[in-house]
N, C-alpha and C positions, 0 to 999 in steps of 0.2 A: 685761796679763798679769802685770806684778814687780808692782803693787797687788794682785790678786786673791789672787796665791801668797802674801802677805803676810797675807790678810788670813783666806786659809786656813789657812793655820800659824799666826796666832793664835787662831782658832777649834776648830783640833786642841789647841793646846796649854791652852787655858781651857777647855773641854766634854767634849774626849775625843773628839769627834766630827770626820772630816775632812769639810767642806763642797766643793761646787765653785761658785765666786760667780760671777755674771755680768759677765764681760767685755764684753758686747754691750751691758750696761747702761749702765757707763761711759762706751764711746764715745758713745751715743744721747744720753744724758741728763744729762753732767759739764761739757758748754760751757761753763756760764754759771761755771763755778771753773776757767776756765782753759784745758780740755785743748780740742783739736783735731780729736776725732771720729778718722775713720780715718789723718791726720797724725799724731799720737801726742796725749802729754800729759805729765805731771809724774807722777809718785807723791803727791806732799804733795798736789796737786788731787785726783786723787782719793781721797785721804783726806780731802781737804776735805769732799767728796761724802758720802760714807759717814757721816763724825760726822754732819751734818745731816740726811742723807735715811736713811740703809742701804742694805742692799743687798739681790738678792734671789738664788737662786740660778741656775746655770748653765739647770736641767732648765725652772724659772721662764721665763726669758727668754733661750734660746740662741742662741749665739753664730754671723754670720751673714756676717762676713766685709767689712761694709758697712756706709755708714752710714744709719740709717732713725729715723724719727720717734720720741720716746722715749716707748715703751709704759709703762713702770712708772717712776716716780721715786723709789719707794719700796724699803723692802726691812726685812726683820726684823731684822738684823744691823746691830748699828750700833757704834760706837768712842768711844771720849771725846777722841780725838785721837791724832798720832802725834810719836813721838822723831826730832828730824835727830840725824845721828851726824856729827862734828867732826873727825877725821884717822884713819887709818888701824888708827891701834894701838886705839880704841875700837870700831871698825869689829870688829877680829879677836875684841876681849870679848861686843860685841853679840850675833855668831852664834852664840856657844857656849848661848846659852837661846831664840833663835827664828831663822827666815826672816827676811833683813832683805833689802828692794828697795833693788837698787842700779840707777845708770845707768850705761855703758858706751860707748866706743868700737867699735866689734861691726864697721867697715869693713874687715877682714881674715879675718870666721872661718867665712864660705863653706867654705872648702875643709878646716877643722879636721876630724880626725878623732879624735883622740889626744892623746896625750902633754901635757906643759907647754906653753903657748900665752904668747907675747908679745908677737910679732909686731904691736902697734897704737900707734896714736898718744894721743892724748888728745879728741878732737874728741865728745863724748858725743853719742849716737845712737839708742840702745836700749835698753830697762828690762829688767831680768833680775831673777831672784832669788837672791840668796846663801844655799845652805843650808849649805857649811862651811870647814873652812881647816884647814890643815896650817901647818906653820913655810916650807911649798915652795910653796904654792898653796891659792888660794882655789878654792872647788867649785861652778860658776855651773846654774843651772836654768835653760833658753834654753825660749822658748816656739815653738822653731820645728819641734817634736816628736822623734818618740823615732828617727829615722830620720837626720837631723843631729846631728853630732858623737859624743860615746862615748854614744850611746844618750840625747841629749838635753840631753848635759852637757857642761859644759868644763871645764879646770884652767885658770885665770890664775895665769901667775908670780909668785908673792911670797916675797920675801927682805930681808934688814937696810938692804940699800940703797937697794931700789927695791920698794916695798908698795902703789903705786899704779895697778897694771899697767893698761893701758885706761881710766881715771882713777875705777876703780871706788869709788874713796875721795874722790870730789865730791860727791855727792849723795846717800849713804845714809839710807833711813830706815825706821823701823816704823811699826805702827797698835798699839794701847794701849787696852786697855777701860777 
């Protein structure tokens, strides 16, 4: 789901057009670069995925909760590859011009509703998508719908001292035409 929302917001912001890409695709058919099927996977593998194969969309090949034999390898949509982003303070430049897939700590945000969120350790667990940041907090798109958290979203704390809230600034990256 932080690859796909990535790879939508680069597609909204090159075309004008918002796409919804196959997540179902990924788990099916991204094994052989890495990921895991329904255990997760990386973002950079399935970027990996994408440059080589593309992608195809949601309505294409929807998304199914499981993992099943891969239907399509292919897809129209495809990347030249993707940017790793390096510490924190490049992280807060990155998002000001696209989505950028972050991984995350997420062992505590069950119960989040609201407000500024800290509350986590660093142990990265889950891909999300970064769509912005204040000087107070980063603003996460969580793929566990609009019914968790503030309507799907969450603030991580960020501040001069501590910018790494959930260790959201370990693994950042984009997709890149």
């Amino acid at each position: 789901f932080s690859a796909t929302g990535g790879l939508e917001g680069l597609s909204k912001l090159a075309y004008g057009t918002l796409e919804s890409f196959s997540e179902q695709q990924l788990v099916d058919c991204s094994r052989s670069f890495g990921n895991q099927a329904c255990n997760g996977g990386l973002m950079d593998n399935a970027f990996k995925f994408v440059k080589d194969h593309g992608i195809t969309t949601e309505e294409s090949y929807p998304y199914k909760a499981v993992k099943q034999t891969c239907k399509t390898n292919s897809g129209d949509f495809k990347i030249s590859g993707f940017t790793d982003i390096k510490n924190c303070n490049d992280l807060a430049t990155a998002v000001t011009g696209r989505p950028v897939s972050v991984a995350v700590d997420a062992t505590n945000w069950s119960p989040y509703r609201s407000g500024i969120f800290t509350n986590c350790a660093k142990n990265v667990n889950h891909g999300v998508l970064l769509v912005g940041a204040t000087d107070d907090y980063w603003r996460i798109k969580n793929s566990w719908g609009a019914s968790w958290g503030d309507q799907g979203f969450i603030r991580l704390g960020r501040s001069a001292s501590n910018s790494d809230t959930c260790a959201i600034c370990q693994y950042p990256s984009y997709p890149t035409l």
